[in-house]
C-alpha positions as CSV (number, residue, x, y, z in Angstrom):
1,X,8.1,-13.7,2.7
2,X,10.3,-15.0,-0.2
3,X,11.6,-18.3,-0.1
4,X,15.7,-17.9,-1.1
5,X,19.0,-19.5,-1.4
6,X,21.2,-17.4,0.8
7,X,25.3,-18.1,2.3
8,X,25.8,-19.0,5.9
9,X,27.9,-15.6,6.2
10,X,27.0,-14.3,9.3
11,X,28.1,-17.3,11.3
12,X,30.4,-18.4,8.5
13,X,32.6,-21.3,7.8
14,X,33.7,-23.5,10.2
15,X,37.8,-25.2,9.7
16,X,38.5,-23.9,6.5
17,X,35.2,-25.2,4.7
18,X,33.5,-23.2,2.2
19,X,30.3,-21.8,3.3
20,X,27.6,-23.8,2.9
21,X,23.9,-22.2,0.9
22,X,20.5,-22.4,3.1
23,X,17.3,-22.5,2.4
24,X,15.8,-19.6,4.2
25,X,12.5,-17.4,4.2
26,X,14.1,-13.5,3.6
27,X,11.6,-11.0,4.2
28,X,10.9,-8.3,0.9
29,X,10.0,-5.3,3.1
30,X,10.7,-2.2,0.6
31,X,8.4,-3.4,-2.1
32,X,8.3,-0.2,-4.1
33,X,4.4,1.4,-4.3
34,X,5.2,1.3,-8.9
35,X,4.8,-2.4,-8.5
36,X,1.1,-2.1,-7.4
37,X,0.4,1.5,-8.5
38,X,0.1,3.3,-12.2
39,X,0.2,7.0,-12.7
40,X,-3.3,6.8,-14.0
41,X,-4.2,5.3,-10.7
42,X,-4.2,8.5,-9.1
43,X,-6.4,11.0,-8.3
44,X,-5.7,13.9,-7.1
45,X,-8.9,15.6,-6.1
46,X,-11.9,13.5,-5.2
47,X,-14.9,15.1,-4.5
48,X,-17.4,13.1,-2.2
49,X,-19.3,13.6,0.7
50,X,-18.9,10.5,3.1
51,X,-17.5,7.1,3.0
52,X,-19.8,5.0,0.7
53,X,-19.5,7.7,-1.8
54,X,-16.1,7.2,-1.1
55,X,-15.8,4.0,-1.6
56,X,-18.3,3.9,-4.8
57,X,-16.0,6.7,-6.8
58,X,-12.7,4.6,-5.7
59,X,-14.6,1.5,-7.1
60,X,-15.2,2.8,-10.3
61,X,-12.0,4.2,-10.6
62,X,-10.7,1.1,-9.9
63,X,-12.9,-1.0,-12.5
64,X,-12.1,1.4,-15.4
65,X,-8.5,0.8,-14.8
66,X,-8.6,-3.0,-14.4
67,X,-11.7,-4.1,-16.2
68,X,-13.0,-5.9,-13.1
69,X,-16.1,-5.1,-12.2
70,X,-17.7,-1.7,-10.5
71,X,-20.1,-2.9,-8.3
72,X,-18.0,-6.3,-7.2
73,X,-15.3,-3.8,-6.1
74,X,-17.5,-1.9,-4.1
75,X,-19.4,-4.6,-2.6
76,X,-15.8,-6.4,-1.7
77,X,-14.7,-2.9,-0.1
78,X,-17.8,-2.3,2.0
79,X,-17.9,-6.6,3.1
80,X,-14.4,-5.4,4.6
81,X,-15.4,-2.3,6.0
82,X,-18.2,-4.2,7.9
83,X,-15.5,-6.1,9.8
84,X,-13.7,-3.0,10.5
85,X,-12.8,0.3,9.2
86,X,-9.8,0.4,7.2
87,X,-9.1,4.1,8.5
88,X,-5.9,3.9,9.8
89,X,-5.4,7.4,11.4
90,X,-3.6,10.6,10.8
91,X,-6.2,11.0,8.0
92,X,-5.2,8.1,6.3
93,X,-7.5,5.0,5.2
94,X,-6.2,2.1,3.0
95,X,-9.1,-0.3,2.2
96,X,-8.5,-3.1,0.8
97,X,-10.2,-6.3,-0.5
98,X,-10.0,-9.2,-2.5
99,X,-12.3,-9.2,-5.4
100,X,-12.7,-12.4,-7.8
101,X,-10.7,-12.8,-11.0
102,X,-7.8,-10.0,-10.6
103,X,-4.5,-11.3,-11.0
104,X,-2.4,-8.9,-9.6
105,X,-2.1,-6.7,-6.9
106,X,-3.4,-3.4,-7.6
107,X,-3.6,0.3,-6.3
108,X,-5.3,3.4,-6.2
109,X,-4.5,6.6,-4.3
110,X,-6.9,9.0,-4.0
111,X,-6.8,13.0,-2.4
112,X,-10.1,13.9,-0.9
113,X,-11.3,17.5,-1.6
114,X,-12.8,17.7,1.6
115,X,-11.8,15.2,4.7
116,X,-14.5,12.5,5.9
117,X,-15.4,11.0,8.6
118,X,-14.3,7.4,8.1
119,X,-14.5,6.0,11.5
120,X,-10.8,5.9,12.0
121,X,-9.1,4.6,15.0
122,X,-7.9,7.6,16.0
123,X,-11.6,9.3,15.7
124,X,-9.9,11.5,13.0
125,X,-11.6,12.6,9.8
126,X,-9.6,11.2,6.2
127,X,-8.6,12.9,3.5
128,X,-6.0,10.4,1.6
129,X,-7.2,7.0,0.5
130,X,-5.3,4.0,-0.8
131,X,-7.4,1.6,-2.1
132,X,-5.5,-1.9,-2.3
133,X,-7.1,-5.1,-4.6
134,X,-5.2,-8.3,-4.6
135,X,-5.8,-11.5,-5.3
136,X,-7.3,-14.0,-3.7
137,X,-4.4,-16.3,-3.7
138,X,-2.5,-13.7,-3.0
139,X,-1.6,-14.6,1.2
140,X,1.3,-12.9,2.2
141,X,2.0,-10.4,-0.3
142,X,-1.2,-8.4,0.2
143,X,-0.5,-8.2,3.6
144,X,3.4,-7.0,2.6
145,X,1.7,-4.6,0.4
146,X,-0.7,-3.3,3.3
147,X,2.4,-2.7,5.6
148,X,4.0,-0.8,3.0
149,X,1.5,1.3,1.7
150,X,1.4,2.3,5.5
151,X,5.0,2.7,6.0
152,X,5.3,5.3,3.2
153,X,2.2,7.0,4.0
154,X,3.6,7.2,7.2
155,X,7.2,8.5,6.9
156,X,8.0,11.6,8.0
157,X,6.9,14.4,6.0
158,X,5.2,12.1,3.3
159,X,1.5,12.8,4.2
160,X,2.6,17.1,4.2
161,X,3.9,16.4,0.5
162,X,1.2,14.2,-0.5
163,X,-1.7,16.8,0.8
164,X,0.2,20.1,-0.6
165,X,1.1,18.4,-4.1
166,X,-0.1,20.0,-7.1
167,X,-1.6,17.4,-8.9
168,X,-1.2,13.8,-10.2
169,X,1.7,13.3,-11.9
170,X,3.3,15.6,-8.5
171,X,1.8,12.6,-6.4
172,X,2.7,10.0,-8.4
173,X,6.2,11.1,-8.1
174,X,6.3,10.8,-4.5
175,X,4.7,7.6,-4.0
176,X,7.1,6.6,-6.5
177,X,10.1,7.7,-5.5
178,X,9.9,7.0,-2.0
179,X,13.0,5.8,-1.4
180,X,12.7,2.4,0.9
181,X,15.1,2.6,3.5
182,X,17.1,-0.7,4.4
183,X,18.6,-2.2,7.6
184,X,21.9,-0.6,6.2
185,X,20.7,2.6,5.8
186,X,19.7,2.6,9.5
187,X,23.5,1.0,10.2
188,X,24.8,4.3,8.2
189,X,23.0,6.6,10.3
190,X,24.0,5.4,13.7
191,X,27.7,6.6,12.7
């Protein structure tokens, strides 16, 4: 949520008075995936063998991009894998943590070689990984970040692109430009 100064249009002025500004909280759905994700933050062909490998390679990867830590990262990521696992099905997982001293939000998208078993909700073994690292202030927006990672993981015919690209900078072009669709684009469509 984003706190904004938006017109009263939709219900408008009332006896010829302008319309009057509101304070309101205007949800910022389509964050696009470039704000949190670099194209040296992907990799396109991970080779591990289970989970906590899994989650150690996407650690390091994660520390020589940022500088943070290796072994913080991974302990952050497995401390939120003990309350749950992150595997959100269709052979998707997104963990997600937040580690001390990074000041941004930050991601990593990672193609497995082989699928794992990740104990996913839907029992189904993984095979794409986001990894998500916010801050620790960070509230709301990591959770807006979670959703949309999600979203456009999830959108049709995303996950077939993602698994047959041909390498990084093929990935990194679909995560970024994945076009976010808007309440108007849905209004377009009905006609």
């Amino acid at each position: 949520m984003v706190d904004c100064l938006v017109p009263e249009t939709r219900h408008g002025a009332r006896n010829g008075q302008a319309p009057k500004e509101r304070h309101v909280r205007a949800r910022v759905r389509n964050m696009p995936l470039t704000d949190i994700l670099t194209s040296d933050a992907i990799v396109p062909s991970l080779k591990v063998s289970g989970k906590k490998q899994a989650l150690q390679e996407i650690a390091a990867r994660a520390a020589q991009i940022t500088g943070l830590d290796e072994r913080e990262i991974y302990e952050t990521l497995l401390q939120r894998e003990r309350l749950g696992s992150t595997g959100i099905g269709d052979g998707i997982a997104i963990p997600h943590g937040k580690p001390a001293r990074i000041d941004r939000l930050f991601g990593l998208f990672a193609r497995l070689e082989r699928p794992i078993d990740f104990e996913s909700i839907d029992g189904q073994p993984v095979d794409i990984v986001f990894l998500l690292l916010a801050p620790e202030s960070a509230g709301a927006d990591h959770l807006k970040a979670l959703a949309r990672v999600a979203r456009v993981l999830r959108e049709p015919g995303n996950l077939d692109r993602l698994r047959s690209a041909r390498d990084a900078a093929a990935i990194y072009s679909i995560l970024a430009h994945e076009e976010p669709r808007t309440e108007s684009d849905d209004d377009t469509e009905a006609d």
